[in-house]
N, C-alpha and C positions, 0 to 999 in steps of 0.2 A: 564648518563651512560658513564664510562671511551671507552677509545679505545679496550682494552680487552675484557671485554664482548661483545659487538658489535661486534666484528672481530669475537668471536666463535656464539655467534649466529643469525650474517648472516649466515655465513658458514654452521652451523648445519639447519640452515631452507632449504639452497640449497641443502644437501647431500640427508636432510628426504624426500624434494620432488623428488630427484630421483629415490626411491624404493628403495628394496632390491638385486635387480636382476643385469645383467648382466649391464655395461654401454652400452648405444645406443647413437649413435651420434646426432641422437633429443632429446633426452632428457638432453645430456651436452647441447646442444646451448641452450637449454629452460632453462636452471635451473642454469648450471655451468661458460658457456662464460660472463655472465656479472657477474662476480663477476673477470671478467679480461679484463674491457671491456677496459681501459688506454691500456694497451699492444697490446690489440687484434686492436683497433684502428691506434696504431703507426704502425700497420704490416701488415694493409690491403690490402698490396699489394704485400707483400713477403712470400712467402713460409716458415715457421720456421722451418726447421729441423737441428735444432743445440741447441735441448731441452739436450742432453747430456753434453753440454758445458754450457753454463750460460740461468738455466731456467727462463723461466716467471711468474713476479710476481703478486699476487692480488693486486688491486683495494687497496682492507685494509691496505695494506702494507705501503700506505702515508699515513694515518692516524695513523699508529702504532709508525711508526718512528717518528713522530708528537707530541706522545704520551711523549716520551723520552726526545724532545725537550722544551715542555711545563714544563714539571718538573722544569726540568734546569730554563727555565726562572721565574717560580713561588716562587720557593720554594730554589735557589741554590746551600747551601750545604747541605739542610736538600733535597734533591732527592735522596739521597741516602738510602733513607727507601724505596722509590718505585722502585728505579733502583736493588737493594737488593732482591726485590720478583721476578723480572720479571726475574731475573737472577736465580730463584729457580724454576721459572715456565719452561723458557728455557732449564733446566736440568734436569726436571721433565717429559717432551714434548720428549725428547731425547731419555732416560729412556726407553720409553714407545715405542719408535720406531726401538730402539737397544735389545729389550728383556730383559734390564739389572736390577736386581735384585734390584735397589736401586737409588736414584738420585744424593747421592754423589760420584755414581760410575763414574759420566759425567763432567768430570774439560773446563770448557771452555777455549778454544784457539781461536789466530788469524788464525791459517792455522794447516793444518794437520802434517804439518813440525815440528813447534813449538813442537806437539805431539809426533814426533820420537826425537825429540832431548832430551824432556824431558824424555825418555826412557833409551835413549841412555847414558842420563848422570847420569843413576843413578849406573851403574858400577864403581866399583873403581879400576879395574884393567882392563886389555885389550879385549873385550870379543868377541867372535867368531861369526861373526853375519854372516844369511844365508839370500842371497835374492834373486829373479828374473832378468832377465835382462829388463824386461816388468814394472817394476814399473814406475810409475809417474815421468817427469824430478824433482821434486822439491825432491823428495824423494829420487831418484837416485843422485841425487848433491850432498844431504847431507851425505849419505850413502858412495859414493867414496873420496866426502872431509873427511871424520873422517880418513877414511883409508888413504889417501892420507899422513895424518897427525898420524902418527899411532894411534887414539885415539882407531880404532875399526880392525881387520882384518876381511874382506871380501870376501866371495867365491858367484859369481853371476851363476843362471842357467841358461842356454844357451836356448830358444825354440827351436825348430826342425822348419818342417817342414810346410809351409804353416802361420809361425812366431806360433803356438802352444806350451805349455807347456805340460809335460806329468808327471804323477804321479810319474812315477817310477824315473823319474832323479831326481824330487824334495826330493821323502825319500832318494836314495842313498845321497844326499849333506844332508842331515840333520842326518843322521846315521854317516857321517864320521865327524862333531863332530860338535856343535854350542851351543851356548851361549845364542841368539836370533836369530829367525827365521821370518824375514820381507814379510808377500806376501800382497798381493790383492786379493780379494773374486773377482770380475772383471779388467779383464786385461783393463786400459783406451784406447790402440790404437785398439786393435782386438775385441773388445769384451768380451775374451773368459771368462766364468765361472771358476775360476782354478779348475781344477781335481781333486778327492779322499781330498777335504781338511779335513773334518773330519778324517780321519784316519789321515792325515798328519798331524795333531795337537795332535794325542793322542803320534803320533810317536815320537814326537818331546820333549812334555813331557815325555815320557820314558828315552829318553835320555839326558833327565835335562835340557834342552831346555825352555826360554819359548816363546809365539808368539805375534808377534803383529800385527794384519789384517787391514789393508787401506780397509775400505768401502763406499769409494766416491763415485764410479760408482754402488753401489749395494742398499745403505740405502735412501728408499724414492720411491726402483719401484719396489723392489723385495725383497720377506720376510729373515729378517737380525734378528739372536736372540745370541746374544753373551755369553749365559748363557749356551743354547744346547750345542754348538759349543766349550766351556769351554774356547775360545781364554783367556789368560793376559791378553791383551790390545788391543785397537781400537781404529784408527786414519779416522777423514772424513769430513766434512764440510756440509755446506748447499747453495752452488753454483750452482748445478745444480739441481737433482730430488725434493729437498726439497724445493726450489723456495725462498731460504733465501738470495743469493746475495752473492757477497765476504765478508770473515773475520767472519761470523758465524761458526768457527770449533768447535773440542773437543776433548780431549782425554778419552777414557772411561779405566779403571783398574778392573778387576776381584777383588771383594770383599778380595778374599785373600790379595793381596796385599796394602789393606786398614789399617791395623793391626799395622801398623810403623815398619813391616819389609820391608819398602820399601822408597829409600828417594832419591832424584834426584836435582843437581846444580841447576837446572832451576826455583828458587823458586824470591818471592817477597816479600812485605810485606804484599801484600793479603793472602799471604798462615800462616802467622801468627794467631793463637789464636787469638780471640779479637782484630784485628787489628786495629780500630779504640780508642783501650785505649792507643796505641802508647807505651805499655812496652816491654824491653829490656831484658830481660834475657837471659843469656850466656851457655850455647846454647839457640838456639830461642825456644819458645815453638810452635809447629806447631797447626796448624788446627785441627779438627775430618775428616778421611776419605778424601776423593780425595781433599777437600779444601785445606789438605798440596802440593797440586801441583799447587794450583792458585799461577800467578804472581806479577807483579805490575799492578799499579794500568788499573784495565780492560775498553776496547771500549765497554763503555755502549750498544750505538745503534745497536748493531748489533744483540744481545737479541730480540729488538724491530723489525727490520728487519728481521730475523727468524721465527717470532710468528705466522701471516698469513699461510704460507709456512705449518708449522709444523701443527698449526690444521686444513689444508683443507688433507695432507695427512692421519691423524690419522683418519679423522672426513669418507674419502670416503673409507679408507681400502687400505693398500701395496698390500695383494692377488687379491684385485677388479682391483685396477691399474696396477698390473704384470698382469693376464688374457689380457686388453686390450692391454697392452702393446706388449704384442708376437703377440696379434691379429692382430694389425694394422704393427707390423713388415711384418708378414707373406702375406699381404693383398700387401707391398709396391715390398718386392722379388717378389711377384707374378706377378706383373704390370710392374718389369724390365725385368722380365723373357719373357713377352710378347712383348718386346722391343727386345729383344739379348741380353740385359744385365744380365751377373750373379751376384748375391749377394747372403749375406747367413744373415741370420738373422730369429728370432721369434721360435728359441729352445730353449729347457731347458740349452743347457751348452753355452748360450749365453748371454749377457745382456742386456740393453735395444734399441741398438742402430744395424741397419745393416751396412753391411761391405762391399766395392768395393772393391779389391784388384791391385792393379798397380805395384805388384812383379816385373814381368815380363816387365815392359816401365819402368824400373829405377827409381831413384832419381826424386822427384821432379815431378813425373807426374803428384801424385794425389792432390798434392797442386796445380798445378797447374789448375787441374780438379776443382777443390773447387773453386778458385780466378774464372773461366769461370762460375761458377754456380751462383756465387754470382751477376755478371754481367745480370745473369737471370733471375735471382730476387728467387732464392734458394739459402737458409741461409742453409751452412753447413761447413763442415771441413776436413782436415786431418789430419793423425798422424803418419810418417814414410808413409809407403807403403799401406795405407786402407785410403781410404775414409769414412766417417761416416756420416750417414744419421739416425735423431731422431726422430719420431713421437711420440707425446704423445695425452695426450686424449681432446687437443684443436685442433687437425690435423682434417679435415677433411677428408672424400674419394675422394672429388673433387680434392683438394689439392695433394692429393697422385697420384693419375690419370695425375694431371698437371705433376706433379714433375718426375713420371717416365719419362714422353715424353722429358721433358728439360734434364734430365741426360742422356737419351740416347743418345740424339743430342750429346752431350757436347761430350760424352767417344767416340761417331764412328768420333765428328773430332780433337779429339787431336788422334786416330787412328790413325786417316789420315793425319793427321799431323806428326806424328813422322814415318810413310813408307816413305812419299814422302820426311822427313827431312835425 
């Protein structure tokens, strides 16, 4: 039996003995924690809630990756007949997780970057691109480097209040004129769900516009269908929710844009026809469908590091794991709130993650707060002025119960530390 089958069905023998019903926290430790038991092992002692930032992988996942290596050393250059499928199954897994209409609508990349750049460079003239001021540093780098460079001009929206975005700013900046329209289904530092995005994308199409949506923070906890939503294009990864690691990204393309009215710098020899017959023709002859967006030659492994990841979320359900997921949000506010502590987290226009806020203690507080946590043996983070706290469905309620009581120590003495400072 290869690593792929094994991998899907252990996993589907864990999901089917969990039932149909609601997840309970004994029946994940009964059925789902050892299929993590490497991780859950190395962390016996620390609190993880920093599932938002780099998730936890299966158990299967050394074996998978395993998988990819054994090729290599068996078979050489002929692995690439296996490394070929699993790169079809990867896209296929994707497909299925993106709502997307097809699986060569899913071009694998290194980073979600790679994805806006190859977007970006498929203008040939200067084009008006709309974005947040809230987007991802790696996405905002590249986004003020182009303009910087005049390859793009750039209008970013400003959040208001409490660092929020609000519907109405984002159609006023997409009405007064744009080319491309850059957002996030989930803001990475706040949380926030962005607002009215469905209207916002038909708007934006009205106006000739098209969009391209970052679903890092959304794809893997909460239900993402990019067909509904009519987005162009989708940029995301499998670093955090999807328990894929770094460098598993992907660009997805709206079937329309499949058609070779669509063509972008960012190409390789993979994206070649037939690339392996090593012919030349002037112009190149491309691929079928989004394969005209593959590069050079692709990080096999990361396919194989992906694959775990992808079929234990298809395998338990995005709506079963968003359900827990606000559950256990709302379960952790509610245990800070018993502390003093305020946070917000485990609504609908939320994501997976709650939120501390350090607006008000400046610069630097809630990093600071994070670095005092982690000392505590709470795994978490910041991002500007919030703190970010992730519970997923290997958290327990003990855990959660600990973890309030250690955050709130932490927040009453950097309190008290910055009066008496």
């Amino acid at each position: 039996m290869n690593a792929a089958s094994n991998t899907a069905e252990v996993i589907a023998a864990a999901v089917a003995a969990l039932g149909t019903g609601p997840l309970t926290e004994n029946a994940i430790a009964r059925h789902v924690a050892p299929l993590f038991s490497r991780v859950l092992a190395r962390n016996a002692r620390q609190i993880y809630l920093a599932n938002h930032s780099l998730g936890r992988p299966l158990d299967a996942t050394t074996n998978d990756v395993a998988e990819a290596i054994t090729l290599w050393q068996t078979q050489l250059g002929g692995a690439w007949s296996g490394w070929a499928q699993e790169m079809a199954a990867h896209r296929s897994r994707l497909a299925q997780l993106l709502g997307a209409p097809r699986s060569d609508c899913v071009v694998p990349k290194v980073s979600a970057g790679q994805g806006l750049r190859a977007i970006l460079n498929t203008y040939d003239t200067v084009p008006r691109v709309v974005a947040t001021r809230g987007e991802f540093d790696s996405i905002d780098v590249i986004l003020r480097e182009y303009a910087r460079r005049g390859r793009i001009t750039l209008r970013l929206v400003e959040a208001r209040g409490e660092g929020l975005f609000v519907a109405e700013d984002l159609d006023s900046a997409v009405r007064s004129g744009a080319d491309l329209v850059v957002l996030s289904q989930v803001l990475f530092n706040s949380g926030q769900v962005l607002p009215g995005l469905p209207a916002l994308i038909k708007t934006a199409h009205g106006e000739g516009a098209k969009v391209l949506l970052d679903v890092y923070h959304s794809l893997g906890v909460m239900p993402v269908d990019v067909t509904a939503l009519d987005v162009d294009f989708a940029i995301g990864g499998a670093y955090k929710y999807l328990r894929g690691g770094p460098g598993a990204c992907f660009l997805y393309l709206h079937p329309r844009h499949l058609e070779g009215s669509l063509a972008t710098l960012d190409v390789g020899w993979f994206a070649k026809r037939d690339p392996f017959t090593y012919q030349r023709p002037d112009p190149p002859a491309w691929g079928a469908g989004g394969d005209a967006f593959l590069e050079s030659t692709p990080p096999v492994v990361t396919w194989y590091q992906a694959r775990a990841g992808q079929i234990f979320t298809l395998a338990v359900g995005v709506e079963r794991l968003r359900v827990l997921s606000q559950a256990l949000q709302r379960r952790l506010v509610g245990l800070l709130a018993a502390e003093g502590v305020t946070a917000t987290g485990g609504g609908d226009d939320r994501g997976a993650f709650c939120i501390l806020s350090f607006e008000t203690r400046g610069q630097g507080a809630a990093q600071r707060c994070a670095l005092a946590l982690a000392e505590r043996g709470v795994a978490c983070d910041a991002r500007g002025f919030w703190l970010r706290l992730c519970p997923d469905l290997l958290t327990t309620d003990d855990e959660l119960v600990r973890a309030a009581k250690v955050v709130a120590e932490v927040v009453r003495q950097q309190t008290t530390s910055q009066s008496t400072g």
